[in-house]
Each structure stands twice: as C-alpha cells, then as structure tokens.
SEVEX-979563 format. One record per residue: y, z, x of N, C-alpha, C in turn. Coordinates in steps of 0.001 Angstrom, whole numbers, plus 500000, padded with zeros to 6 digits. Atoms other than C-alpha are relative to their C-alpha. Layout:
BEGIN
YZXYZXYZX/...
% end
This chain:
BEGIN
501178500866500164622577530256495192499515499527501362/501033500369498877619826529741498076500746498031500134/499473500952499229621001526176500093498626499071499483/501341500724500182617303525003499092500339499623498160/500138500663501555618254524895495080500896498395500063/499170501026500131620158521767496271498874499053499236/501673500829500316616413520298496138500100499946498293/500565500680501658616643520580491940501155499373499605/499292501065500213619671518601491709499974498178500341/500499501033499505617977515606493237498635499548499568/501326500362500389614567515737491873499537499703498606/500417499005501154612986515889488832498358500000500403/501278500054500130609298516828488060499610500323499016/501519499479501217606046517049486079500763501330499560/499717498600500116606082520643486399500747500526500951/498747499019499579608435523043487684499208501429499954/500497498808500127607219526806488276501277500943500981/499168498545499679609391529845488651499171501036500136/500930499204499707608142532587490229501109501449499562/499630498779500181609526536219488952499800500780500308/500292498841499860609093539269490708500506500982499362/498927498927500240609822543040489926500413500253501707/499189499007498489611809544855493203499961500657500601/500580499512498911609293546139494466498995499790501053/500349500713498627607883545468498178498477499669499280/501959500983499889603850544829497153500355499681499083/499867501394500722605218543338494048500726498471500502/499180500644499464607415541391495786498873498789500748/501059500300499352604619540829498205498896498441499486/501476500824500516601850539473495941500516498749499505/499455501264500426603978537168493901500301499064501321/499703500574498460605447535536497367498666499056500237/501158500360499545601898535025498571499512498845498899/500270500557501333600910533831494897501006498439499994/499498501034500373603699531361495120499767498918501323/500311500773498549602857529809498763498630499311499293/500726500537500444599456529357496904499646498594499275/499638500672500934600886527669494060500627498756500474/499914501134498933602821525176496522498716499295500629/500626501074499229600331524194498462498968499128499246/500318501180500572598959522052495344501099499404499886/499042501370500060602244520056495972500938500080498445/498715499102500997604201521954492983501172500553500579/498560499429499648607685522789493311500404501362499442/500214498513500487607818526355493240501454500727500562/498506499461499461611161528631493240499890501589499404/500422498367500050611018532354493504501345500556499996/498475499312500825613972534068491440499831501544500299/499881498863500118614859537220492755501637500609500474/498545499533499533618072539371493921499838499960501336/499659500139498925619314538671497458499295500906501111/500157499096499208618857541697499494498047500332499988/501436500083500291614609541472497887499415498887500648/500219501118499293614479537962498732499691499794501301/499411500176498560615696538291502024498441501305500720/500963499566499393613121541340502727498615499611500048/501554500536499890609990539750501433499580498885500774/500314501186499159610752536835503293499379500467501710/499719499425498995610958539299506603498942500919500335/501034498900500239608109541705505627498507499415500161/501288500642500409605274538785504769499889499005501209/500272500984498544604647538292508083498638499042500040/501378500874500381601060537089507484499673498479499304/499919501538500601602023534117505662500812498890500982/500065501498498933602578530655507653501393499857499762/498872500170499731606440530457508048499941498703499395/500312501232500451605511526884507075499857500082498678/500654500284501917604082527652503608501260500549499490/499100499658500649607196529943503326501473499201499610/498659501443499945609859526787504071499849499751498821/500117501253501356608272525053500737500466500589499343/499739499578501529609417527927498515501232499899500158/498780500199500070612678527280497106500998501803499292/499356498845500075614446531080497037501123499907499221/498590499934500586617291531418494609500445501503499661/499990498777499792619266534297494544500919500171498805/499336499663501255620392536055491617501636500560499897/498541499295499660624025537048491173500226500623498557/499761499323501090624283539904488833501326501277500522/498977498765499604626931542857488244499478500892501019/500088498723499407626816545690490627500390501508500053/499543498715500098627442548533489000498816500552500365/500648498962499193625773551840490292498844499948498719/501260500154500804622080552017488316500000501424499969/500072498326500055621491555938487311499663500732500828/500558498921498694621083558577489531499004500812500055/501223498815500458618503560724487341499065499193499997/501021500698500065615966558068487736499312499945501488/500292500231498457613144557750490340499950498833500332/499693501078498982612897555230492588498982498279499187/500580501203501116610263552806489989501613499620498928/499271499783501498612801553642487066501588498890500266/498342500247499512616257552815489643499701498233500359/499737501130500194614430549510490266499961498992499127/499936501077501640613750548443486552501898500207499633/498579499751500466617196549485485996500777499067500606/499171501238499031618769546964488712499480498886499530/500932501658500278615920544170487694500608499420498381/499857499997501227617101544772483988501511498860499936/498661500656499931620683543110484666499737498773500466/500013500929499493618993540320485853499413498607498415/500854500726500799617767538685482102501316498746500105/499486500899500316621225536399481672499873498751501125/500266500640498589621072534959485383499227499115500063/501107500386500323617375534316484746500346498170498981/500660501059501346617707532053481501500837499401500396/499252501153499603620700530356482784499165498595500920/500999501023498457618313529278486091499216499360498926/500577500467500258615931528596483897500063498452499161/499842501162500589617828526292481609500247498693500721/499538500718499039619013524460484389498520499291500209/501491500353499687615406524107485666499465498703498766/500679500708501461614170522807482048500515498065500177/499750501419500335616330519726482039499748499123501013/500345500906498810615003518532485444498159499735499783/501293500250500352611304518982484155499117499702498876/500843500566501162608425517756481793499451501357499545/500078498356500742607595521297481639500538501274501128/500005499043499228608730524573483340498698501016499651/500587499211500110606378527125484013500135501079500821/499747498402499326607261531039484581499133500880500551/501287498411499742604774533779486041501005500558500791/499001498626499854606529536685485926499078501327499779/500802498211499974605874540810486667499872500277498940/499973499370501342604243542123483801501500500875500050/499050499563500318607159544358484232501777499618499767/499547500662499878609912541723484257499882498811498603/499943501360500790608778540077481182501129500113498804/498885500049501078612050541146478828500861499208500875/499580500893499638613808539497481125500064498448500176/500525501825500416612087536002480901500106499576499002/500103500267501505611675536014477291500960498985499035/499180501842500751614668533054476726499010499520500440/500847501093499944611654531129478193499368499763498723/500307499924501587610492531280474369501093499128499438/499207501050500559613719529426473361500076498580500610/500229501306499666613183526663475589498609499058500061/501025501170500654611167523684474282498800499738500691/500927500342499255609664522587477763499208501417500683/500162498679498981609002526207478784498666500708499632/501557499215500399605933528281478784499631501251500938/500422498707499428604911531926480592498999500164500223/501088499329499521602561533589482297499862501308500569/499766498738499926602170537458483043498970500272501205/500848499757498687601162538094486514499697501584500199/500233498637499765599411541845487273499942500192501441/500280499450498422599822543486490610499169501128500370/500961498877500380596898545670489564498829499551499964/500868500669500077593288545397489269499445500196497924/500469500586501254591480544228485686499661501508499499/500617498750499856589635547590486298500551501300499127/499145498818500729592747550055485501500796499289499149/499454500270501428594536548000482832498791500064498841/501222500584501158591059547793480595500055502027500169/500482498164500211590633551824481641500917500747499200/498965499147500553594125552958481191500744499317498656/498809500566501306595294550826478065498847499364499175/500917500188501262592843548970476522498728500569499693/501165499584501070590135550893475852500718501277499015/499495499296500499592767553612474707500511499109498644/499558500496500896594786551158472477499067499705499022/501204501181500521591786548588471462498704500905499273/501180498915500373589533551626471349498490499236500455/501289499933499562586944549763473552499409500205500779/500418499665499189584288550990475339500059499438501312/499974500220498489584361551501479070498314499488500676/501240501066499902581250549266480578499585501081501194/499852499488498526580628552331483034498765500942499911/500905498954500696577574554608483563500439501589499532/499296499118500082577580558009482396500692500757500685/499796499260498512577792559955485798501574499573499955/497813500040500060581212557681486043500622500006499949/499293499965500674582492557860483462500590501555499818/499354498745499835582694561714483764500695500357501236/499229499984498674584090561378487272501664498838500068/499242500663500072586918558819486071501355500626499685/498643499044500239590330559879486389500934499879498647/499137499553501671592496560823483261501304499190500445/499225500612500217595364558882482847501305500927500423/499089498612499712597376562364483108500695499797501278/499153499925498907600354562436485361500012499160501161/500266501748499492599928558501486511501126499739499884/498708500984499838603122557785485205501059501073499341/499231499172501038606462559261483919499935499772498836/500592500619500962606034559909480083501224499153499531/498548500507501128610223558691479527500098498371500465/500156501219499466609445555621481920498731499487499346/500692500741500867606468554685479702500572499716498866/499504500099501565608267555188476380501053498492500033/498735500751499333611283552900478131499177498599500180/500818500836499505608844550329479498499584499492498590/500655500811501111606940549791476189500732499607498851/498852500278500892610125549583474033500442498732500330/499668501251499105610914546792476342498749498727499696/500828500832499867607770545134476118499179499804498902/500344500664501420606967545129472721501230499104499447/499555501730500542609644542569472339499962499044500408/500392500862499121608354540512474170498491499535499639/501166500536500744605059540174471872499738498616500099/500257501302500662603462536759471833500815499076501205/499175501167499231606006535012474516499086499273501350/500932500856498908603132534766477354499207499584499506/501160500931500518600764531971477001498577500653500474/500735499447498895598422533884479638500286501394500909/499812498630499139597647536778482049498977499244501303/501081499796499020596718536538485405499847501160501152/499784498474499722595595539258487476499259499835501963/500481500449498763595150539382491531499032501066500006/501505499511500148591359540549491383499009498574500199/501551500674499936588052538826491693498507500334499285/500833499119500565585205538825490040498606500739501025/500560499658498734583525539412493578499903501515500247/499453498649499851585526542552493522499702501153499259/500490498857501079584854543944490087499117499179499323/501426500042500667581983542451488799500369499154498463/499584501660500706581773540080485705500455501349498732/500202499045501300581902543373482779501545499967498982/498147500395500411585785544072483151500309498576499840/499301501271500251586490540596483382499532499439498938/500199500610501781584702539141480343500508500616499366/499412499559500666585732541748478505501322499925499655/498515499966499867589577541284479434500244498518499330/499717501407499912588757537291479145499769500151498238/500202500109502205587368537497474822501201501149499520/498766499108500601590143540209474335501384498862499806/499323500987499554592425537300475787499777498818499095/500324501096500275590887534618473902500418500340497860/499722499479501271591152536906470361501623499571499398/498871499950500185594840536964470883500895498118500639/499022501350499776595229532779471636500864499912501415/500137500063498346595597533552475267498971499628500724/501246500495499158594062532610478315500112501104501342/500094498639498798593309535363481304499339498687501395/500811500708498844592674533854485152499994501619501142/500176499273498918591164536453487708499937499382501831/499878500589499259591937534685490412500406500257501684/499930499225499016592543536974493393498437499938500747/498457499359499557592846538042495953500759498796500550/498931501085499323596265535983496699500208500233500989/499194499869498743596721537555499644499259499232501279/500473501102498718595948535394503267498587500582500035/501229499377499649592223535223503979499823500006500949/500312499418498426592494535146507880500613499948500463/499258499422498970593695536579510281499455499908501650/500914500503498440593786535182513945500483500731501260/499538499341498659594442537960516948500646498835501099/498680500980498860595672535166518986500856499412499367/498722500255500403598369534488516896500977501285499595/499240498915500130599749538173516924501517499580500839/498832499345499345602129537470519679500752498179499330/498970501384501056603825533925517301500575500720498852/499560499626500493604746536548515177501288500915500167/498820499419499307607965537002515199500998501586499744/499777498579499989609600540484515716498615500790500173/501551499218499659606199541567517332500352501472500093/500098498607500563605652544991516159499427500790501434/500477499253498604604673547778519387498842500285499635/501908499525500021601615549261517103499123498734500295/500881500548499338600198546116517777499571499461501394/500324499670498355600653546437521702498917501066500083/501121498353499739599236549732521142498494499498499616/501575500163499913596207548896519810499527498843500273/500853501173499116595383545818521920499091500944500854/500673499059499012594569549086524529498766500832499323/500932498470500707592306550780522074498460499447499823/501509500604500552588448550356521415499432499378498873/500006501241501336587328548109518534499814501598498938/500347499102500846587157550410515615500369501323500111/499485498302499515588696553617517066501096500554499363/498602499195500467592015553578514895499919500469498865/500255499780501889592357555180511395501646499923500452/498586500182500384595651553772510165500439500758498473/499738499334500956597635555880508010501405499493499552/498155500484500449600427554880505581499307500361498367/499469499570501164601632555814502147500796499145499213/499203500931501182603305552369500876501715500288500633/498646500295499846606814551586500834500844501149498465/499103499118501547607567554124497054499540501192500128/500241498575500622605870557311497960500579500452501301/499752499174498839606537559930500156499350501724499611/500532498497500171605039563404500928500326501028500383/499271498946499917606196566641500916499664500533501208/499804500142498139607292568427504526498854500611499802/501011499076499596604482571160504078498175499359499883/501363500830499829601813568134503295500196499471501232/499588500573498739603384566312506141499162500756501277/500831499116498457602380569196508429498221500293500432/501636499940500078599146569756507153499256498434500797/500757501640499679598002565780507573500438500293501555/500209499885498164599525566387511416499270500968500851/501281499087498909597215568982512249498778499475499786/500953500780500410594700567231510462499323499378500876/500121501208498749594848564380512565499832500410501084/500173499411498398595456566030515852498357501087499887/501525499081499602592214568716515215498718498883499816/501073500990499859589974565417514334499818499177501820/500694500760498984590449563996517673499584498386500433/499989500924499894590594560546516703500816499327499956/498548500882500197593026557656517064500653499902498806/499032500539501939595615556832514294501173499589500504/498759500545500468598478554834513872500294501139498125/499528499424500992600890556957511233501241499252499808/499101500706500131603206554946509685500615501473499199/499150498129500642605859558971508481501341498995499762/498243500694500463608914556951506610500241500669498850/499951499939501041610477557916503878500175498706499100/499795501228501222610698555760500521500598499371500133/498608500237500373612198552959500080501252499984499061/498952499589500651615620554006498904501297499073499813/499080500805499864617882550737498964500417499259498356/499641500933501165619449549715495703500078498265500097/500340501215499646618333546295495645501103499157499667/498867500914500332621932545279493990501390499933500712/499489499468499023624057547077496028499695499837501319/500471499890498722622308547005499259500407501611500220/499701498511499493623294550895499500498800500449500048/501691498737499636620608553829500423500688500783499500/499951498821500873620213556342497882499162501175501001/500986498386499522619525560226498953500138499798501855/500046499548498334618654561659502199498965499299500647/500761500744498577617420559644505284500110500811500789/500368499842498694616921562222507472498544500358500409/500823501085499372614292562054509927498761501161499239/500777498872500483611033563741508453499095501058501197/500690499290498686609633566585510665498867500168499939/500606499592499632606803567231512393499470501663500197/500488498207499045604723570333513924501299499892501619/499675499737498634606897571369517215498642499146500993/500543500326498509605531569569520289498906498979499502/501163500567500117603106567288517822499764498529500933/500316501075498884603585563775519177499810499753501656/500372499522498448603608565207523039498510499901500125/500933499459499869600811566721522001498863498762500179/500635501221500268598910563231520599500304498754500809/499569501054499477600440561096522991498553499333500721/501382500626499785597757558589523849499010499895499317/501085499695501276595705559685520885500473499191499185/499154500456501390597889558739518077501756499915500889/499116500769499857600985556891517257500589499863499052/499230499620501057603694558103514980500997498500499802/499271501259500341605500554611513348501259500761499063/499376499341500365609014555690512065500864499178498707/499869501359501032609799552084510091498864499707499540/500551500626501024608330549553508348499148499263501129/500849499878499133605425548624510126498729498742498846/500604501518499729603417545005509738498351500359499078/501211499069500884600299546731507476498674498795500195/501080500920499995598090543608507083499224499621501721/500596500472498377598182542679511315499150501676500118/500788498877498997596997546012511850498351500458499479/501173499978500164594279546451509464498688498810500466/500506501515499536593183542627510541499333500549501866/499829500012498808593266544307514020498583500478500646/501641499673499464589743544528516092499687501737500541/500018498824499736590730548219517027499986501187498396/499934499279501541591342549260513702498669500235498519/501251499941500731588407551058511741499618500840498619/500095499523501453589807552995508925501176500018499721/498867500321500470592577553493506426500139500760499274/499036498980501250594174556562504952501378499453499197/499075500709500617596073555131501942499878500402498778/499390499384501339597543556179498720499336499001498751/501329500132500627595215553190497231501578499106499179/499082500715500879598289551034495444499326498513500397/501044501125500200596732547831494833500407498870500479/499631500835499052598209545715497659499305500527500868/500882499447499444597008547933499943498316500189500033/501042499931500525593478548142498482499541498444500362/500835501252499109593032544652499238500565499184500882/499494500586498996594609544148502048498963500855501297/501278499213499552591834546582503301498653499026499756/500957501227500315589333544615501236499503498920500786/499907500873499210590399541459503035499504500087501674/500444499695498695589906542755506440498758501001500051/501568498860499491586709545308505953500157501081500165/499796498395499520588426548350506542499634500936498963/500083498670500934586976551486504830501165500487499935/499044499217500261589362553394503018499648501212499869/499838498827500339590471557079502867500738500205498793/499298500045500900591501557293499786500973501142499389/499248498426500081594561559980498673501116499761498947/499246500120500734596180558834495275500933500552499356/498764499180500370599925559755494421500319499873498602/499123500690501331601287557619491092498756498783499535/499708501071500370600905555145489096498121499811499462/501351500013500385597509552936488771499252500283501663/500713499277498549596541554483492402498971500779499751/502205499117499504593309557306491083499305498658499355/501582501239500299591600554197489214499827499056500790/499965501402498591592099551821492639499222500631500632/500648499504499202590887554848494326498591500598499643/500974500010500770588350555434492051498762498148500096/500781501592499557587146551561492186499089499822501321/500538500169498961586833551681495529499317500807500728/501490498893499542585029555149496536498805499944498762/501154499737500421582638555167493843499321498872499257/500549500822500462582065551832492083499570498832501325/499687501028498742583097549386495564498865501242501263/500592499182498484581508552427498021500254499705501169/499257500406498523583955551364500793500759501032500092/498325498949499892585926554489500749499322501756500130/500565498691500246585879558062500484501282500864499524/498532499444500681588506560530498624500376500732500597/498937498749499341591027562810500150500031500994499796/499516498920501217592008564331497191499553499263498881/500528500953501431589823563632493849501964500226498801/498812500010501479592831563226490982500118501207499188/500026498275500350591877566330489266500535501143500911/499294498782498810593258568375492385501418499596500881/499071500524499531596132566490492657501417500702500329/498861499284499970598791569272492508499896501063501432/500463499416499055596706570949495229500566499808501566/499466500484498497598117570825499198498648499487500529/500997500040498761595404569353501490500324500304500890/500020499286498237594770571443504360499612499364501282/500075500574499140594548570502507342498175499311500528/502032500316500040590006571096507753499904498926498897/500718501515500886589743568870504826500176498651500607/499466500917499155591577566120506212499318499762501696/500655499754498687589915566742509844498626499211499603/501503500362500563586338566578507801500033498477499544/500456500933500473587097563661505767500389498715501546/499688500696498947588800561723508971498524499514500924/501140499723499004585770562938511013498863499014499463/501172500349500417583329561921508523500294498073499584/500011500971500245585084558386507972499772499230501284/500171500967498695585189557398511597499157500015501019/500967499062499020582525559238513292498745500424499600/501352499059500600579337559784511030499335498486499399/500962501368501016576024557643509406500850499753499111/498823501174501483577927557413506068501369499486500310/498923501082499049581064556143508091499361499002500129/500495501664499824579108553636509167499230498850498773/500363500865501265577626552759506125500855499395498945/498542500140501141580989552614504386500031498801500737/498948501317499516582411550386506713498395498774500226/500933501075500605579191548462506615500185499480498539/499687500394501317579793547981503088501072498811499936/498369500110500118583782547317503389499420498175500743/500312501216499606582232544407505723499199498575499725/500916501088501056579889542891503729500884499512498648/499287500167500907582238542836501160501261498646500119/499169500671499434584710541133503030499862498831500637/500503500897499659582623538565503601499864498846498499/500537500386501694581382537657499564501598499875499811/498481500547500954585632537869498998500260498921500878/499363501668499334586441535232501688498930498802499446/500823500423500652583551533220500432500943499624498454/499437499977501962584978533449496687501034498836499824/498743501265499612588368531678497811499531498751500703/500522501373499961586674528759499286499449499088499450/500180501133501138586336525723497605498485500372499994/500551499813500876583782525802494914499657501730500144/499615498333500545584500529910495184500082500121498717/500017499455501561584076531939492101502330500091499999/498277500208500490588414532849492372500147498702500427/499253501791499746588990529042494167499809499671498842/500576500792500674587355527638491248501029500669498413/498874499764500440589931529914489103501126499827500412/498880500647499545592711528749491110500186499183499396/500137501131500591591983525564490443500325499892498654/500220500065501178591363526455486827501380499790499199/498092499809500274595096527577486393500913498907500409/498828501548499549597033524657488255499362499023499022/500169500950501520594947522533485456500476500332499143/499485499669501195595897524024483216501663499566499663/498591499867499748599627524310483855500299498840500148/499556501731499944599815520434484819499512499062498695/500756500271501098597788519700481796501107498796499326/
% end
C-alpha cells in the first residue's frame, strides 16, 4: 500500500473518488490526467492500479505538473503472480493480469466507503467486472470512463447493436471503415461475456472527446441513448494538458535528447513518427518506412521500439527484445536529417515542440489528441483496435490528416514511394499547408472549449456536480 493511503485513515469526506485504470500506457495515461483534473476541484482522488503501472504512468506523464501529481493518492494493488497465458496478445495478457485484480479492488473500496458520504468509481470501460462490488456498497456509485472517441463507439457498436443510423453523408459513409479485423473475434467474445455482467452497475459514461471535436450529432445521439437507459453521458474531453511551455522543457526531469535535437531544427521541419506503446511493425515494413523517410528528404524523429512486453504483475518481459533492424548504413546515412529513438520517448513535448510539423501515427486515441492539442497534422496508418475510425475522424471528417494506408488495404506492405509521397505531400505541399492550417485552427476552438464557460469546461463542471450532489 502507497505511504499516501495513510491520508484515508485520518480523514473522512463528502466524496471520495477512485480512479481505475486498465494496464495500458494511454489508458493509464488518460485516466492519470483525468484524475489530476478531478483533484484540482479539491476532491480526494486515489488511483488503484498494480505497482509496476503505477510507478510507470507516474514516470511517463511528464506533461502533467509534478504538483497536480503529489495530490493523487496511488495505491498499489497486491494480487497473485502467477504467469498470465502465453497464447494471448499483448491487449488479451493485460486483461488477464488486470482480471486478478477484482478482490483487491472491493476490499480498497470497502475500506474507502466507511470513510465517506459517498464513494465514487470511474473506471476503464474495460475494467468494469472488476468494480462491480461497487453495486453492493450502499454509499457507492460508478462511472465508465472511454479512452476512445464518441465517434467509433456509436459507429462500431451502437448503430450495429441499437440498429441506429450513422448521422454521416453518403460519400462517407461509403468510405467508412468496416469493423473487420479491428479486434480479435475470441477477445471480443471474452470481453463481452465479462461485461454483460456488469449490466446496469454504471450510473454514467464519460468519454475523453469534445463536442468541438466531433460536432453535436454523435454526441446527442450517445446523450438520449444514455438518457433511455437512466444514465447520464459527459463529453468532456480532451483531459489531456492544454499547454505547453518550451521554456519549461529543460524542468523536466529526465530531459529527453529528441528534444535537444529539435531545439536545432527549423519550426515545422520535423515529421514525428511513432506507433504507440502496443503495436509494432513487421521487419520488411520497417525497411520500407526507412527508405521512405530517407528518399523524402525531410526531418523525422522515429521513435523504432518494440511493444510493450512487461507483465504488469510480474514485472518480467515477455518474447524477444532484440534490437529491430534497419537498412545497412541507414542512420549514417540520415545523420543530421533524421533521428532514430530506440525507447520510450516523451510524445506530447515533442509534438508541443515549435520544430515539429507532422505526425505519422497509428491514430490510437491518445495520440490523436495529443496531436489535436498541439496542431499537428497527422499521417495517419491504422493497425488495431478503434484506430481506422480515429483515422477516419480525423482525415476525412476533422481534415487535419491524411492516410497512409486506407483500412481496406490493410494487409498490404507500404512501399517505400507511397510513404515518400504521402511524407512529401504532408510537409512540403499547398494541401500540407492547408492541413496543418486546419490542425491549427482547430487547436485553437479545443483550448477555447476547456476554458471556463467552455463547451467541455462547462461539462467538467457538469460532472463534479453531479458527483458532489
């Protein structure tokens, strides 16, 4: 147990809020951010996760005020450690570790209960069988946080389930990606077995979006779907920091080198490339994207890691870490051009960064507005998950982006000329500039939003009433 839960043996309060992540880094991420939020209305906020998660999000979320991160009270879970399956991928191996965490949970929680007038949970949609004793306790009540946008839960589930129409024109609707090979089908079957018992236990959904972002269509629609079922929906995004101050790069501690590097570079000259912390790409894409890059001619930061592979209960590394290769002689070759990153690499300072003017990204919905936030056009190049309807959002409804690889050609290699072209044409051409004209205007209407009497501030707000109610 974190040295800070001493704090609920001494207190009591109104409300109480537990924060639940799942175990993975941008979930990890958003909640974190989400709960610094939630503090700084002077709520006592405690973020329940396993040790070795804890400990990285604290280490990773550099962007947040070391200060805002003191207030949260970290408790660390102590569950068994047996080995989690081996035939599972790397989503599947961390529901499987998170899953051992439901008794832990309701214990904390009971504990919690008898110090408050009410507790209140927001937990990972994927995390909510685990919460679900919050249903047996009296003072207790839930909330189902999304690390997604409104956009692809209404595309990919409810208009399938609900059977209702998509609010989209036609043109888009024939260009909208199929649901097909988004997710595994034994990790959906697994997932929804799980989460249909869990019917009825959240009071609410909230989802880090804006209606700045997506427009009022999805969100009413999500909000009377919400209201049918005796829920309440808050769009209240984005949680993540809205500025970012270049003269406070070097107070950050464990200063990162890409951002030495591109202090030297011209405003707008870098295209930053990364793939997230869960995917990774195969060696013969690998090679392709490095000729890519090198025949465009323009700067880039490449963040080339593999997945992360750390059993979050264990602390062990699953599979092979070795190092991923290159072309012969490539980084020689790019030296001064580009700038191969071989870790975990600071994502938000760099897009924030005055050199930095685009963003090849796999489009996972941390990323997406952590782009947003700073203005950066995206390259969009979706692997899993809800990644083609993020990347979909944002090249053809948002028009801050441009695609890699449309979803339909997803089994396809990109060659190296495509990659060259689309690079070329994101950092170097009129519709480049019109993108990132866009991306900037945009990024103006979302900081706007979060400021008091903001369309999301004014849902912030809406939610801490509620919850203190």
């Amino acid at each position: 147990m974190d040295n800070r839960d001493n704090y609920l043996a001494n207190e009591h309060h109104e409300v109480a809020v537990v924060i639940v992540p799942l175990n993975l880094q941008s979930h990890l991420r958003q909640l974190l951010q989400f709960a610094c939020r939630i503090s700084s209305y002077g709520l006592p906020v405690y973020y329940v996760g396993l040790a070795t998660s804890n400990c990285q999000v604290r280490l990773r979320s550099t962007t947040l005020n070391p200060s805002d991160i003191a207030k949260i009270h970290f408790h660390d879970l102590q569950i068994d450690t047996q080995d989690p399956p081996p035939d599972k991928n790397i989503p599947m191996h961390v529901w499987n570790a998170s899953m051992r965490s439901r008794e832990p949970i309701a214990t904390f929680l009971r504990e919690i209960s008898s110090k408050a007038r009410r507790v209140v949970v927001i937990h990972d949609l994927l995390m909510s069988y685990n919460v679900k004793d919050i249903s047996s306790i009296p003072n207790g009540e839930s909330y189902t946080f999304h690390c997604l946008p409104i956009f692809d839960m209404y595309c990919s589930h409810f208009s399938v389930v609900a059977g209702l129409p998509i609010p989209l024109e036609e043109e888009l609707l024939k260009k909208l990606p199929s649901n097909e090979g988004c997710y595994n089908p034994d990790d959906i079957m697994h997932h929804a077995n799980l989460l249909s018992q869990c019917m009825g236990v959240s009071a609410g959904d909230i989802y880090n979006t804006g209606q700045v972002i997506e427009g009022t269509a999805f969100i009413d629609s999500m909000k009377h779907l919400a209201s049918t079922q005796n829920k309440k929906l808050w769009a209240l995004g984005p949680i993540l920091p809205t500025t970012s101050k270049q003269e406070d790069h070097h107070k950050i501690q464990n200063h990162h080198l890409c951002l030495d590097w591109l202090n030297k570079q011209p405003p707008k000259s870098v295209l930053y490339v990364s793939f997230g912390t869960s995917t990774s790409l195969s060696d013969e894409q690998i090679k392709e994207l490095a000729m890519g890059l090198e025949l465009s001619k323009h700067k880039f930061i490449w963040v080339l890691r593999n997945a992360d592979k750390v059993d979050p209960v264990t602390n062990k590394c699953e599979g092979n870490k070795t190092l991923l290769e290159l072309p012969e002689g490539f980084e020689e070759r790019v030296k001064g051009v580009g700038l191969v990153v071989r870790e975990w690499a600071p994502q938000q300072e760099i897009l924030a960064h005055s050199s930095t003017g685009g963003f090849m990204s796999h489009c996972g919905w941390t990323s997406c507005l952590e782009s947003i936030i700073e203005g950066v056009p995206i390259a969009a190049w979706p692997i899993q998950f809800d990644q083609p309807k993020n990347g979909f959002l944002v090249t053809e409804i948002l028009k801050i982006g441009l695609f890699v690889r449309t979803w339909e050609k997803r089994e396809e290699l990109v060659i190296a000329s495509t990659i060259q072209n689309i690079v070329s044409k994101l950092m170097a051409s009129e519709e480049g500039d019109m993108i990132r004209k866009r991306a900037q205007e945009l990024r103006e209407s979302v900081r706007r939003s979060t400021e008091k009497s903001g369309v999301s501030r004014m849902e912030l707000d809406s939610f801490v009433v509620h919850i203190t109610r």
